[in-house]
C-alpha positions in Angstrom: -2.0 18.5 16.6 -4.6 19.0 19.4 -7.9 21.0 18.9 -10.8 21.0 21.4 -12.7 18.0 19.9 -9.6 16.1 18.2 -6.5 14.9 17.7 -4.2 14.4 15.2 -1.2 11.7 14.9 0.6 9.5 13.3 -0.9 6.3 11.7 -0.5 3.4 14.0 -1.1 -0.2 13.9 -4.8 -1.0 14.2 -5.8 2.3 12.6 -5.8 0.4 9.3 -9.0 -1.8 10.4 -10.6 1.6 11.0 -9.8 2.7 7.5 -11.0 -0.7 6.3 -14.3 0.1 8.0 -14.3 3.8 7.1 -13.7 2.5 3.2 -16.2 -0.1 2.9 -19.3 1.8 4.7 -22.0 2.5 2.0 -22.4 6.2 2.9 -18.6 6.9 2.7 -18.4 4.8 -0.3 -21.0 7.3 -2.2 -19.3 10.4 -0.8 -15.7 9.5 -1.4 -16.7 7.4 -4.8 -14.6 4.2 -3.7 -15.7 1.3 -6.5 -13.9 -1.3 -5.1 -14.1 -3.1 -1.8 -10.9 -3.2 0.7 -9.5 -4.9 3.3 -7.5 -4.8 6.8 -4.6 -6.4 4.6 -4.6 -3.7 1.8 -5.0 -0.6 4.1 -2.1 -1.8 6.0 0.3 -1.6 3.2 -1.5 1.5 1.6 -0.9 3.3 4.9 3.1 1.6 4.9 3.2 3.2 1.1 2.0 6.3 2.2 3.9 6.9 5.0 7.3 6.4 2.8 6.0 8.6 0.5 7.8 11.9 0.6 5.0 13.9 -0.5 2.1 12.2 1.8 1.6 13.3 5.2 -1.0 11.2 7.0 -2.6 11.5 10.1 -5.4 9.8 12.5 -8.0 11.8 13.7 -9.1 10.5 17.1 -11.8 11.9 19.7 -10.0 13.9 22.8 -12.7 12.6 24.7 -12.0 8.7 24.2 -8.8 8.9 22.0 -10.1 6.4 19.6 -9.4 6.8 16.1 -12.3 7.8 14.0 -11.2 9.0 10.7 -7.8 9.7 8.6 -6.7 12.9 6.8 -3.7 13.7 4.4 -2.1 15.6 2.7 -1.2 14.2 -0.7 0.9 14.9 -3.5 2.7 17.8 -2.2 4.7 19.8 -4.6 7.8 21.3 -2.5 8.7 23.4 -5.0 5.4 25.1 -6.2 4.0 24.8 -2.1 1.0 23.0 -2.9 -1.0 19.6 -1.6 -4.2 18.0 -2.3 -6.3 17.7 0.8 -8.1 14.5 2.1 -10.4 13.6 5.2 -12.7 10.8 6.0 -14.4 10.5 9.0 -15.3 6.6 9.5 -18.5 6.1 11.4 -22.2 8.1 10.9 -21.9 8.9 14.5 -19.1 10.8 14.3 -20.2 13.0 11.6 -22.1 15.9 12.1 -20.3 16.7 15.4 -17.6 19.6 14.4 -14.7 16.9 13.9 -14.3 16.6 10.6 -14.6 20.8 10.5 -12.1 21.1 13.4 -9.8 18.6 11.6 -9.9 20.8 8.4 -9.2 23.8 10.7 -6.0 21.9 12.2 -4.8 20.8 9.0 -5.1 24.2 7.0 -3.3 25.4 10.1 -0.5 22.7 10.2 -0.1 23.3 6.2 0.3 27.4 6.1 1.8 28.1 9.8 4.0 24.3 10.0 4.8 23.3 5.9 4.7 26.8 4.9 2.4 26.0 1.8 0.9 28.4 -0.6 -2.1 26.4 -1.4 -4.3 23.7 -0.7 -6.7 22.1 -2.9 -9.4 19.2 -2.6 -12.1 17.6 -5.0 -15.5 17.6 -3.6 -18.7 16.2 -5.2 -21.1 18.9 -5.8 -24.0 17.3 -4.0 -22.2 16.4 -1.1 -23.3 19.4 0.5 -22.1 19.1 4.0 -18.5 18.7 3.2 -18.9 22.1 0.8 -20.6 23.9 3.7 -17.1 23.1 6.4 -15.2 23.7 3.6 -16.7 27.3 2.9 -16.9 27.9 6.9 -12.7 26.8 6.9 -11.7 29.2 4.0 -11.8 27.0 0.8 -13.5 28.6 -2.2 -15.1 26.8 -4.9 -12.5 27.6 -7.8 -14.2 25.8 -11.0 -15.9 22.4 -11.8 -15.1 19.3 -13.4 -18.1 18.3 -15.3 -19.0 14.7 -14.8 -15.6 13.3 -12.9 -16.8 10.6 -11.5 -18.9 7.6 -12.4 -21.6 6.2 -9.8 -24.7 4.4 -9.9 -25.2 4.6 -13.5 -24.5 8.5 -13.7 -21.6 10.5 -13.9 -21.3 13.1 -11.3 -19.5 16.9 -11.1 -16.9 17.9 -9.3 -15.7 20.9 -7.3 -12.0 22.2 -7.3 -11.9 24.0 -3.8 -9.0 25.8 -2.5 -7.5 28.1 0.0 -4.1 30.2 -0.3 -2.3 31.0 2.5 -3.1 35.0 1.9 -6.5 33.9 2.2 -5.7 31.9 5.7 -4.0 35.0 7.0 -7.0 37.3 6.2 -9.2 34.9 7.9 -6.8 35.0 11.2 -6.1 38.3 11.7 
């Protein structure tokens, strides 16, 4: 898939050192509430799992501008039968965020899921104070549709969640 800013394809070889990175940088570590440190090794056969899974789609976001890869985003658990997936991105470095990837890589994906999969629904987790995520969220379509109080453990304190979704009547609305 090919926006203006990004890319989207298939996991490659040597994309799992960028994952690596994009896994073991502090600031992604917070917002993504990873507890355990990874390596080149494990991401590799994460990304081998994944891409056997029958209800995982992953893809590589890279820059148009230089092609290199700079993030990942998934769709994961996917129910066939009820038309849903859970929704993933991570956008490795701090100088890539802040730029309109990541929301133009939510954009391609909602897009890819409603007009390619033919879902119903996509859903994500979010935490509440990781307010720029919320904000390309609310700009792509996803609503905030409930909370779960104190998900996730960090720092010493446990922190809520947002359950954000979009359905594909609300993605047609949007595009008309």
């Amino acid at each position: 898939m090919i926006g203006d800013k990004v890319f989207l394809r298939a996991f490659e070889p040597g994309d799992e050192s960028m994952i690596a990175i994009l896994e073991n940088h502090p600031q992604a570590r917070e917002t993504l509430f990873y507890a355990l440190p990874t390596s080149i090794e494990y991401q590799l056969e994460k990304a081998k799992k994944q891409q056997n899974d029958p209800n995982t789609i992953l893809f590589t976001i890279c820059t148009k501008e230089t092609g290199i890869a700079i993030g990942q985003t998934a769709f994961v658990r996917i129910d066939w039968v009820g038309r849903m997936a859970t929704f993933y991105i991570g956008i490795a470095s701090l100088e890539n965020r802040q730029k309109g990837l990541g929301k133009e890589t939510v954009e391609l994906m909602v897009q890819y899921a409603f007009n390619t999969l033919n879902l119903n629904r996509i859903h994500l987790h979010v935490a509440e104070n990781n307010v720029a995520a919320i904000e390309v969220y609310k700009k792509c379509g996803f609503i905030t549709e409930g909370k779960l109080r104190e998900a996730m453990y960090r720092n010493g304190k446990y922190y809520d969640f947002y359950v954000m979704g979009i359905l594909k009547s609300d993605f047609l609305k949007l595009n008309k």
